[in-house]
N, CA, C and O atoms as a MOPAC input file, in Angstrom:
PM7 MOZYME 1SCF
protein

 N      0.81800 1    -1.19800 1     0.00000 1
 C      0.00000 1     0.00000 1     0.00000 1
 C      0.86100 1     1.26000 1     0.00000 1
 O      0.75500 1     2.20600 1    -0.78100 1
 N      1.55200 1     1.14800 1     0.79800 1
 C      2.54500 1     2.09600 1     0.92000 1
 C      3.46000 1     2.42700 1    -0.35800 1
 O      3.50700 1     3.47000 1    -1.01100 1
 N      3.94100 1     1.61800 1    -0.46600 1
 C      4.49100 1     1.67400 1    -2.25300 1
 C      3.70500 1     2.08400 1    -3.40200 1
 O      4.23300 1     2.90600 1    -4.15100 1
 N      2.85000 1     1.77600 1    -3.60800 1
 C      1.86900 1     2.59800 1    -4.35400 1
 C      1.19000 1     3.29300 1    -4.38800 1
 O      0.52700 1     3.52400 1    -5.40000 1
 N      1.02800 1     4.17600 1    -2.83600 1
 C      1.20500 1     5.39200 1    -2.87100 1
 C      2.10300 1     6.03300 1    -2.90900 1
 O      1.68300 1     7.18400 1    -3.02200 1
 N      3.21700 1     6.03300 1    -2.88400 1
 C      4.23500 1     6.70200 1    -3.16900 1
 C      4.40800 1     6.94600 1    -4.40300 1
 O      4.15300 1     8.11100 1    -4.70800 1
 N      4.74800 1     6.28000 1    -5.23000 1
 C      4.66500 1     5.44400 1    -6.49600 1
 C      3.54700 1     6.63400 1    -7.26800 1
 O      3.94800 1     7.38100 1    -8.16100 1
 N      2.50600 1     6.64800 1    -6.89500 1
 C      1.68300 1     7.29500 1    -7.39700 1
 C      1.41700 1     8.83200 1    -7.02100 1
 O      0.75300 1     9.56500 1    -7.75500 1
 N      1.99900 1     9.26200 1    -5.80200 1
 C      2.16500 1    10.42500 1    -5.74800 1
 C      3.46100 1    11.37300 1    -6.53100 1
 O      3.50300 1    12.50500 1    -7.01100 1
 N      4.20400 1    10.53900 1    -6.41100 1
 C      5.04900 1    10.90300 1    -7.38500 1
 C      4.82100 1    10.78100 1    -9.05100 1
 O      5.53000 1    11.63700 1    -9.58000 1
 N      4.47500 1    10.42400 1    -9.51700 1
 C      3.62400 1    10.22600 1   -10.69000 1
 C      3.47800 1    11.75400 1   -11.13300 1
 O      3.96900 1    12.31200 1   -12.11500 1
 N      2.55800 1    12.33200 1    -9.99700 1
 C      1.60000 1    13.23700 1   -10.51600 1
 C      2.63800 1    14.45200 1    -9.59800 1
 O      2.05900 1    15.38300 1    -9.03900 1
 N      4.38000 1    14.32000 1    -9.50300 1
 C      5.16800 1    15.40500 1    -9.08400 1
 C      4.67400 1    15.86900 1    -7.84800 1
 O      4.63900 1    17.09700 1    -7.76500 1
 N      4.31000 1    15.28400 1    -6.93400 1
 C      4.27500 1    15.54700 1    -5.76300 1
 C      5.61600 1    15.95900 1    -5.00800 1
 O      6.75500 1    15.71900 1    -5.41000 1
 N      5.17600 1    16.78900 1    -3.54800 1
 C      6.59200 1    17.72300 1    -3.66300 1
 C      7.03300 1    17.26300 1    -2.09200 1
 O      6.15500 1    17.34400 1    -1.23300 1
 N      8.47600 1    16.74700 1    -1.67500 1
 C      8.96100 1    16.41600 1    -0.26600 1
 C      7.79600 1    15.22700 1    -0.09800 1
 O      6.72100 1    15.53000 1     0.42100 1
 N      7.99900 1    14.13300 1    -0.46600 1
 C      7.10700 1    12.85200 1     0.17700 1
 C      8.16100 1    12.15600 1     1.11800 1
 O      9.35000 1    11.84900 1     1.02100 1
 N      6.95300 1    12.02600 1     2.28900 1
 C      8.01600 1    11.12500 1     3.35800 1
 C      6.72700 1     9.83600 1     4.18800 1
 O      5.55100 1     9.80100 1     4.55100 1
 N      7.61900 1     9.19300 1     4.14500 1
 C      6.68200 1     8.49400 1     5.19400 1
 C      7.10200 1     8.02500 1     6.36700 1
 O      8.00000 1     7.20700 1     6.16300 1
 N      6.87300 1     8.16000 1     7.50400 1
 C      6.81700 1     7.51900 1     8.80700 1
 C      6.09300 1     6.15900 1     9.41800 1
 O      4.88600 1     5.95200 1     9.29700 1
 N      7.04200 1     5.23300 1    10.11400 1
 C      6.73700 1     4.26900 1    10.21700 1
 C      6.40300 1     4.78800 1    12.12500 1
 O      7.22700 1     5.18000 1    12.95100 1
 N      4.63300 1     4.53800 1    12.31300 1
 C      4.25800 1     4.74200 1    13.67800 1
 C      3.73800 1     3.63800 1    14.49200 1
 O      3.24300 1     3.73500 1    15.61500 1
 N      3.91700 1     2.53800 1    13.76800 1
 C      3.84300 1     1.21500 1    13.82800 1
 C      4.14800 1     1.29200 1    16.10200 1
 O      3.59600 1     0.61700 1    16.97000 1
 N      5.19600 1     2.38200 1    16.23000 1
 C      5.84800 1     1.94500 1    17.61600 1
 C      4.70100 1     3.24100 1    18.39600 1
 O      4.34400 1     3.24500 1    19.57400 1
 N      4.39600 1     4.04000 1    17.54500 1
 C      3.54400 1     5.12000 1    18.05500 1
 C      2.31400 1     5.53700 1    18.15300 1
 O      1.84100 1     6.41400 1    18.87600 1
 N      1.79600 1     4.81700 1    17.34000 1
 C      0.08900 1     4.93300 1    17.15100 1
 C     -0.63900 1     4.05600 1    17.10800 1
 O      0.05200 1     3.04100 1    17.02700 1
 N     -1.65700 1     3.80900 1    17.11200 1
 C     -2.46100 1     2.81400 1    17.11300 1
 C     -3.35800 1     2.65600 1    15.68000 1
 O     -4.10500 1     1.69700 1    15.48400 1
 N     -3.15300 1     3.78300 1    14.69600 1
 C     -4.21900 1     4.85200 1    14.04400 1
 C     -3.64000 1     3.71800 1    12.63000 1
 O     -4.42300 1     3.27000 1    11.79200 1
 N     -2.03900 1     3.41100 1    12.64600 1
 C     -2.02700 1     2.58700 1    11.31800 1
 C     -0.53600 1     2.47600 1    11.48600 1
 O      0.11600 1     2.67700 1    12.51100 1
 N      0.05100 1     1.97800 1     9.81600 1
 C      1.30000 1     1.49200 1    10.32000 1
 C      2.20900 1     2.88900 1     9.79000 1
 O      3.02400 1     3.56300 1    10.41900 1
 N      1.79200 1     3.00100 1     8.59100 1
 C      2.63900 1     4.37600 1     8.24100 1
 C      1.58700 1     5.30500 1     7.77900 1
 O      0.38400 1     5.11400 1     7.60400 1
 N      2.61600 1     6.77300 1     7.56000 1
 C      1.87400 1     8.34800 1     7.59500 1
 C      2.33000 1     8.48500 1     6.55700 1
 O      3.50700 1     8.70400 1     6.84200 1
 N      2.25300 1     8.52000 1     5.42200 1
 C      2.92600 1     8.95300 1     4.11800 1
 C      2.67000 1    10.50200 1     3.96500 1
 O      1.46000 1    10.70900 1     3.87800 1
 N      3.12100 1    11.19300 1     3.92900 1
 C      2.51000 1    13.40900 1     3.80400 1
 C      3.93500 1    14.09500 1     2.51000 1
 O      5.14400 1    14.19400 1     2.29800 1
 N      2.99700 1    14.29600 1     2.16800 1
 C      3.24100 1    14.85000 1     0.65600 1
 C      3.11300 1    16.26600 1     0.57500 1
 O      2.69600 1    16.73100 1     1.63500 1
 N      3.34700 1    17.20300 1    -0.40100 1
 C      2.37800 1    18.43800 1    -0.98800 1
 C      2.83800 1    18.77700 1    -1.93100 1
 O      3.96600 1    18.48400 1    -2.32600 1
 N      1.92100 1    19.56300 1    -2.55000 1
 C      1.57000 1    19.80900 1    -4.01200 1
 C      1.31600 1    21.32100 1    -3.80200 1
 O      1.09400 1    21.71200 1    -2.65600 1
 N      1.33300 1    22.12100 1    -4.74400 1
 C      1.78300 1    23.63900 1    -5.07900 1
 C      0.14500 1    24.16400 1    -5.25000 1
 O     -0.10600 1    25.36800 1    -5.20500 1
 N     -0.80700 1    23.26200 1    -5.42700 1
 C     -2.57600 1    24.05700 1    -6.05800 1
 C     -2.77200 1    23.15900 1    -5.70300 1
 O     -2.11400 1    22.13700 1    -5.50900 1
 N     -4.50200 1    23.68000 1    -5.46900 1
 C     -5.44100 1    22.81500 1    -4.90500 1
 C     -5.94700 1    21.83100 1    -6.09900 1
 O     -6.63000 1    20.86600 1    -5.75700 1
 N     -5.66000 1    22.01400 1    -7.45100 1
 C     -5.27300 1    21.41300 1    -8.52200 1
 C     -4.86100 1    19.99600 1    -8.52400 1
 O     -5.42700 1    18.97300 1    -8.90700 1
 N     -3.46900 1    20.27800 1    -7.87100 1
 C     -2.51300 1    19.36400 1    -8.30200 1
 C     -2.83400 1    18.07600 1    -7.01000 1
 O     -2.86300 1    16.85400 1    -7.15200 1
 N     -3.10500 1    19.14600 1    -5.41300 1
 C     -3.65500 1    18.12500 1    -4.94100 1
 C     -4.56600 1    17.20500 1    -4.90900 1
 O     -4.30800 1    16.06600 1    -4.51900 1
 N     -5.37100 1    17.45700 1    -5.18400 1
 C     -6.73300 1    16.53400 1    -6.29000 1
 C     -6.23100 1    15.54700 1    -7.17000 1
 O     -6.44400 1    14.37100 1    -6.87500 1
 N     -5.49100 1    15.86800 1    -8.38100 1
 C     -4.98900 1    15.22400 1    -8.91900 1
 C     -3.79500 1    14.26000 1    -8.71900 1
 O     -3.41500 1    13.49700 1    -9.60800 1
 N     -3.12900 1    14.35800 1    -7.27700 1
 C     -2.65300 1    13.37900 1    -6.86300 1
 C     -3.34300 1    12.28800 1    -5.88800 1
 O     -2.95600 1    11.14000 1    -5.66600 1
 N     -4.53700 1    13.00000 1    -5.33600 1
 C     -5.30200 1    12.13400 1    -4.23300 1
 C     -6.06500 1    11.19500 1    -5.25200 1
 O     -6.13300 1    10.05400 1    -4.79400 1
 N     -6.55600 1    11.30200 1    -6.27400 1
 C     -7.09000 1    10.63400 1    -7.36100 1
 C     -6.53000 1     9.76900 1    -7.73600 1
 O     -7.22500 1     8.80900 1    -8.06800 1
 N     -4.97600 1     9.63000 1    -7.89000 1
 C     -4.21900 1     9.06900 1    -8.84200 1
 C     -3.96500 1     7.77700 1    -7.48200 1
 O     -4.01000 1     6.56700 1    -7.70000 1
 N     -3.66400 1     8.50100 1    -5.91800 1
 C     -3.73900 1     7.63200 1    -5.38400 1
 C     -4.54200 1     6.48500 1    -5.19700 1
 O     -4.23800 1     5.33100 1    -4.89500 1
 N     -5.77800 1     7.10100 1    -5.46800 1
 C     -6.90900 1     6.01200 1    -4.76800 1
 C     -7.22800 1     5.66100 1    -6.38800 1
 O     -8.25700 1     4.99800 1    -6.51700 1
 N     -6.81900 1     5.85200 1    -7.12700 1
 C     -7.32700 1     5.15500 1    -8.33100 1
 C     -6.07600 1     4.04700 1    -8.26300 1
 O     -6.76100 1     3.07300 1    -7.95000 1
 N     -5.16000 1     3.69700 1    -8.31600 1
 C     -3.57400 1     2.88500 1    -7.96600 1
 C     -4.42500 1     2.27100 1    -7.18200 1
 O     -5.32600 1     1.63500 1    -7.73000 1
 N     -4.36200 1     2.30300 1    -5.88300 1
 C     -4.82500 1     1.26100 1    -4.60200 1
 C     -6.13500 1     0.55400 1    -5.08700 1
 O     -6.39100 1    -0.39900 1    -4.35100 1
 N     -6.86700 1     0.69100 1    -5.89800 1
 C     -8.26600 1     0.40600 1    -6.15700 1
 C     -7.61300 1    -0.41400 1    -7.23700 1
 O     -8.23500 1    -1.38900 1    -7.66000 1
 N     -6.58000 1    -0.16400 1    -7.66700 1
 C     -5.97400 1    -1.61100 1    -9.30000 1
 C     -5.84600 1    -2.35900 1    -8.51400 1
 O     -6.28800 1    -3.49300 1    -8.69800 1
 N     -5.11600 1    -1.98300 1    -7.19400 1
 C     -4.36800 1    -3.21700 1    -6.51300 1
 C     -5.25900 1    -3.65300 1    -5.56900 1
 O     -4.75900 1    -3.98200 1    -4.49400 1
 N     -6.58800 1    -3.75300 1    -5.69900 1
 C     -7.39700 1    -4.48400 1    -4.79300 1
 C     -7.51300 1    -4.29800 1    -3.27400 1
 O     -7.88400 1    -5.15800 1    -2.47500 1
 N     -6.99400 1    -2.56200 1    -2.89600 1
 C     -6.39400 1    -2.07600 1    -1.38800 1
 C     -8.13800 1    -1.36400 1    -1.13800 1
 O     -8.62100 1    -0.46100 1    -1.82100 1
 N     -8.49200 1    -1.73500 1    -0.53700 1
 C     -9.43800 1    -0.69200 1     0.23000 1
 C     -9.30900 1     0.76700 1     0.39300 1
 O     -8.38200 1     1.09200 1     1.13500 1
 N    -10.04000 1     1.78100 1    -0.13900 1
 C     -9.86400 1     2.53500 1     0.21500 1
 C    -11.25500 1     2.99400 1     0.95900 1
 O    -12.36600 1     3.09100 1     0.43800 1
 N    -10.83000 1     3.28700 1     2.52700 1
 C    -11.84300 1     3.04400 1     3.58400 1
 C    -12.23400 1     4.57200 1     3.36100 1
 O    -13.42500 1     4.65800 1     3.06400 1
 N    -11.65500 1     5.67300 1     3.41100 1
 C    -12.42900 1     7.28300 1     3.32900 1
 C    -11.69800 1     8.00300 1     2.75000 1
 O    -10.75100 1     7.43900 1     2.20100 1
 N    -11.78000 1     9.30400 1     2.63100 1
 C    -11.26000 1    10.54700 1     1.74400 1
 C    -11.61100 1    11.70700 1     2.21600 1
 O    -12.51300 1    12.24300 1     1.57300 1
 N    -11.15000 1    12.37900 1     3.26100 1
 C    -11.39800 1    13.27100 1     4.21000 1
 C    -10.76900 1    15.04900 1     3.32300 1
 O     -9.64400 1    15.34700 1     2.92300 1
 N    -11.89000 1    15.75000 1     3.31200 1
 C    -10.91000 1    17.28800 1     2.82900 1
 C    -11.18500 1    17.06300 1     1.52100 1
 O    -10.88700 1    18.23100 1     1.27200 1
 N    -11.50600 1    16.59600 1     0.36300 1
 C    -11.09800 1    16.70800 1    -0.63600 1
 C    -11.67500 1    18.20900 1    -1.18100 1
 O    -11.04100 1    18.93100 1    -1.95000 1
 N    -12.82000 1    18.48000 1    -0.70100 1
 C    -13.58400 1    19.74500 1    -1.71300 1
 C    -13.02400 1    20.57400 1    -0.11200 1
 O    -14.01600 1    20.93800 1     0.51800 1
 N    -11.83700 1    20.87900 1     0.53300 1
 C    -11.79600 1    21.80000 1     1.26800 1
 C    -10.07900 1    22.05300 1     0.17400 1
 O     -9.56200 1    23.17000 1     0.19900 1
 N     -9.58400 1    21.20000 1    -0.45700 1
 C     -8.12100 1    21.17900 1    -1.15100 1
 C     -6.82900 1    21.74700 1    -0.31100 1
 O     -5.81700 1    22.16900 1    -0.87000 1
 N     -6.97100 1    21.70900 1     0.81100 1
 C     -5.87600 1    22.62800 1     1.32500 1
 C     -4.96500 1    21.46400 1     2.08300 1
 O     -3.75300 1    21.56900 1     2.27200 1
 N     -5.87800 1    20.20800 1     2.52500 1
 C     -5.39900 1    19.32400 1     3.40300 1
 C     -6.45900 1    17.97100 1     3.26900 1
 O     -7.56400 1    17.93200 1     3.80900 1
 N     -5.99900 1    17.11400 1     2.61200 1
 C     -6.79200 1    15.45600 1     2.21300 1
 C     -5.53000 1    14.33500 1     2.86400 1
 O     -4.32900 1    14.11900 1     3.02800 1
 N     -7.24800 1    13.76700 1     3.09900 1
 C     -6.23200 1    12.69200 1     4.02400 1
 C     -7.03300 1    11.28700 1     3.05200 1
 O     -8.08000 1    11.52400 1     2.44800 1
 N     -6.46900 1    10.02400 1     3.01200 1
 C     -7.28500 1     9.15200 1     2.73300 1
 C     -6.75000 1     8.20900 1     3.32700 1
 O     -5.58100 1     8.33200 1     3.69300 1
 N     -7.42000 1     7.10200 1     3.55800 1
 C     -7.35800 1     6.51500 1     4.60400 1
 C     -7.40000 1     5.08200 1     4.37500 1
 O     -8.54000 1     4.64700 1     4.21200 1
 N     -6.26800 1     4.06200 1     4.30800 1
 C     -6.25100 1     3.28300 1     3.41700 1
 C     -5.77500 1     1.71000 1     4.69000 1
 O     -5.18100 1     0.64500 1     4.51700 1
 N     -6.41800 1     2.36000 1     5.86200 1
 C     -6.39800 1     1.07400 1     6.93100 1
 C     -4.79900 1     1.42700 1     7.62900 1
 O     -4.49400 1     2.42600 1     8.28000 1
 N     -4.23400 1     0.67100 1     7.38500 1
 C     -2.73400 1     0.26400 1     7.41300 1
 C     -1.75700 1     1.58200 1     6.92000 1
 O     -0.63400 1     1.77600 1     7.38600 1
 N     -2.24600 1     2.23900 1     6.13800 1
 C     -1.35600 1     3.19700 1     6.00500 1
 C     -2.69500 1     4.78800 1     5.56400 1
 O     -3.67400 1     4.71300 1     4.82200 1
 N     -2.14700 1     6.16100 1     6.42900 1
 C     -3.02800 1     6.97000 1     6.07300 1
 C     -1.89500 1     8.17800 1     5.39900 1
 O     -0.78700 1     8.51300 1     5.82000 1
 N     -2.48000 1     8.53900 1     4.49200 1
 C     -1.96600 1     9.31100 1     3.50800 1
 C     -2.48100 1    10.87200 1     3.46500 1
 O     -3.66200 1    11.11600 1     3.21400 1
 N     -1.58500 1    11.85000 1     3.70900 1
 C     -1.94800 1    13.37400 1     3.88700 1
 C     -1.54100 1    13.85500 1     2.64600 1
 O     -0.53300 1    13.43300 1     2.08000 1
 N     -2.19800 1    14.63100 1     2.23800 1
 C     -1.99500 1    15.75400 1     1.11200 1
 C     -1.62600 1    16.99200 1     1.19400 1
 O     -2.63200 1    17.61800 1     1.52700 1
 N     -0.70100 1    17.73500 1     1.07000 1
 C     -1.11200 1    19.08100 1     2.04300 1
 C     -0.43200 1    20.27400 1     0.84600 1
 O      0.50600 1    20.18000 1     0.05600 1
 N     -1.27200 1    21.24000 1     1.11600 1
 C     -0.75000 1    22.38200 1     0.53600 1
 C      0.28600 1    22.81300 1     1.31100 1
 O      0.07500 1    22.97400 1     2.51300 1
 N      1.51400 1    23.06200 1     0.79000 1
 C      2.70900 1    23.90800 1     1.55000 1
 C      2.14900 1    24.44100 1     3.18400 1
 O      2.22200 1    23.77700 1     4.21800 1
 N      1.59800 1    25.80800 1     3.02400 1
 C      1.28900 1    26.41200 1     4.13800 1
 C      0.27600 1    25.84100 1     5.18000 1
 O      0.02300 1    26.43200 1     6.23000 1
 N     -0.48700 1    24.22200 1     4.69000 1
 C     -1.07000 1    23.47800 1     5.72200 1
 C     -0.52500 1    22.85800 1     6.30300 1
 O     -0.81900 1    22.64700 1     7.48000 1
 N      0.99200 1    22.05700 1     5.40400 1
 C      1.60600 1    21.29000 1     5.88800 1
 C      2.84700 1    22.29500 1     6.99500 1
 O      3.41200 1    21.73600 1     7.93400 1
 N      3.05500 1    23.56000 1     6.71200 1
 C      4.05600 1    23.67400 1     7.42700 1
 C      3.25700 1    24.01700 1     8.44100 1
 O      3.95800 1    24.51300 1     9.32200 1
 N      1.89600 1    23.98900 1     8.80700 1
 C      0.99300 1    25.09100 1     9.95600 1
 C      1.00400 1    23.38700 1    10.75200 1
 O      1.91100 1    23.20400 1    11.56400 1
 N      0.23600 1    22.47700 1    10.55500 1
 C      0.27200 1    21.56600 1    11.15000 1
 C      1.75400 1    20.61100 1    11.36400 1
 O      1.94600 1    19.89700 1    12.34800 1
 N      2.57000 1    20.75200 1    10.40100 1
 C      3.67300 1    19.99900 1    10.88400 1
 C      3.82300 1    18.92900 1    11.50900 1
 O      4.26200 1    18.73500 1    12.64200 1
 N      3.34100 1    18.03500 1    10.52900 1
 C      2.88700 1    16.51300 1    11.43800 1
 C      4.65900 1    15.72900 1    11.49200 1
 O      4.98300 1    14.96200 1    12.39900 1
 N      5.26100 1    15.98000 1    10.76400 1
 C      6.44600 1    15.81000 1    10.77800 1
 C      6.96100 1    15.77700 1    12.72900 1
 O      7.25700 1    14.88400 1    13.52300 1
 N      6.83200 1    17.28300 1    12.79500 1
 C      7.51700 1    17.15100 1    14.24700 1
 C      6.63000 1    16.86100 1    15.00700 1
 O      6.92900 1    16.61400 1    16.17600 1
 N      5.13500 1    16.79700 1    14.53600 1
 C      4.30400 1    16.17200 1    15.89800 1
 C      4.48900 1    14.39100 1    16.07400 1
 O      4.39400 1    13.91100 1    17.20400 1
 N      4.70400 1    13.66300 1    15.10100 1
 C      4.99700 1    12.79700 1    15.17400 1
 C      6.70200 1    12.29700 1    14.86600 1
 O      7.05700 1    11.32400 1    14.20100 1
 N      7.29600 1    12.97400 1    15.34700 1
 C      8.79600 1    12.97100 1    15.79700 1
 C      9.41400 1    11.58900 1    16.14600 1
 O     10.58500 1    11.26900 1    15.94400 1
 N      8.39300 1    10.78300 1    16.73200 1
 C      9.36400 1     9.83000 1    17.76500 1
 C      9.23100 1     8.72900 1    16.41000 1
 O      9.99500 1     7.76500 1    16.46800 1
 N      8.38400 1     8.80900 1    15.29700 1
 C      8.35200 1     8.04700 1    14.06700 1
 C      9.42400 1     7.64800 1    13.38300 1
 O      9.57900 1     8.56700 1    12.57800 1
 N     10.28500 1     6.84200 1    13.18600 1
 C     11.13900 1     6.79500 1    12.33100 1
 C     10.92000 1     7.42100 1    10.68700 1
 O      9.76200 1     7.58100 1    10.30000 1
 N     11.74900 1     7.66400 1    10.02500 1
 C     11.63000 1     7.88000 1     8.80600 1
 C     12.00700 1     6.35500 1     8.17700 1
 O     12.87600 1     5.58500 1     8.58700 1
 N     10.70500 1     6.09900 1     6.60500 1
 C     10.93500 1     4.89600 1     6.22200 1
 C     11.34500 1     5.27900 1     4.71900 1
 O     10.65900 1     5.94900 1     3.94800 1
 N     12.98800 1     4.54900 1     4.38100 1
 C     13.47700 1     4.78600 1     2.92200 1
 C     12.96100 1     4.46800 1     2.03100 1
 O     13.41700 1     3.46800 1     1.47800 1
 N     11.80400 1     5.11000 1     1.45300 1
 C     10.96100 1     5.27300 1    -0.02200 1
 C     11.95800 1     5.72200 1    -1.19500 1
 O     11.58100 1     5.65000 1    -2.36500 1
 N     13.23700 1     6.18800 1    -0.86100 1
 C     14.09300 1     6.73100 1    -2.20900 1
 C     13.95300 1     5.65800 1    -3.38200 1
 O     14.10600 1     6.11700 1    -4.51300 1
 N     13.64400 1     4.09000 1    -3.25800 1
 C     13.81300 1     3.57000 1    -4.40200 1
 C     12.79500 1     3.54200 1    -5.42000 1
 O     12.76600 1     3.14100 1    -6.58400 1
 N     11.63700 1     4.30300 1    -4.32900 1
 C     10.29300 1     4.16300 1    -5.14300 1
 C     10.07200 1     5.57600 1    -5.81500 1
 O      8.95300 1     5.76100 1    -6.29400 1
 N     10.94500 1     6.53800 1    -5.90500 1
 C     10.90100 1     7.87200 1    -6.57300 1
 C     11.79800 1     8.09700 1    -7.62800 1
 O     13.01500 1     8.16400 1    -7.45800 1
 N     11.32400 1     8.19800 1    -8.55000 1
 C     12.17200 1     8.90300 1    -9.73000 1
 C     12.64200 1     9.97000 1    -9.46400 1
 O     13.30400 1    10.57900 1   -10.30400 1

């Protein structure tokens, strides 16, 4: 799941993708994948591309939170939940340092 979102956010030039493994920290799933995109445009068009990918691969996609707000989409894919964020949502919430104690998980092979 995780791989193909990545995979697919990058696709559609998604900008700083990281994912965190909270597997030791949360209860909520195993990884946080958080991305962003430059327009409420582009984020759409990557949350799409995601859940259209996970839906080839037979992944559930359980919800889709934010989409007609474009500033901040989350979707929610069980096992791994996936943020979208416009620049200035992502740096206002900063889930990065709120979830700090997360390891970072090496996706470099899955990005062009």
């Amino acid at each position: 799941m995780l791989e193909i979102a990545v995979k697919a956010a990058d696709s559609k030039r998604a900008v700083d993708v990281v994912a965190l493994d909270v597997t030791q920290v949360s209860l909520l799933a195993d990884y946080f994948m958080i991305c962003s995109a430059n327009s409420d445009r582009q984020i759409n068009a990557i949350v799409d591309e995601i859940v259209d990918k996970e839906e080839e691969h037979q992944v559930t996609v359980k919800r889709v939170e934010g989409k007609n707000g474009g500033k901040w989409v989350l979707i929610d894919l069980g096992d791994v939940i996936v943020h979208v964020f416009s620049p200035s949502e992502r740096e206002f919430y900063n889930l990065e340092k709120l979830w700090s104690d997360a390891p970072l998980e090496n996706i470099e092979a899955w990005i062009d």
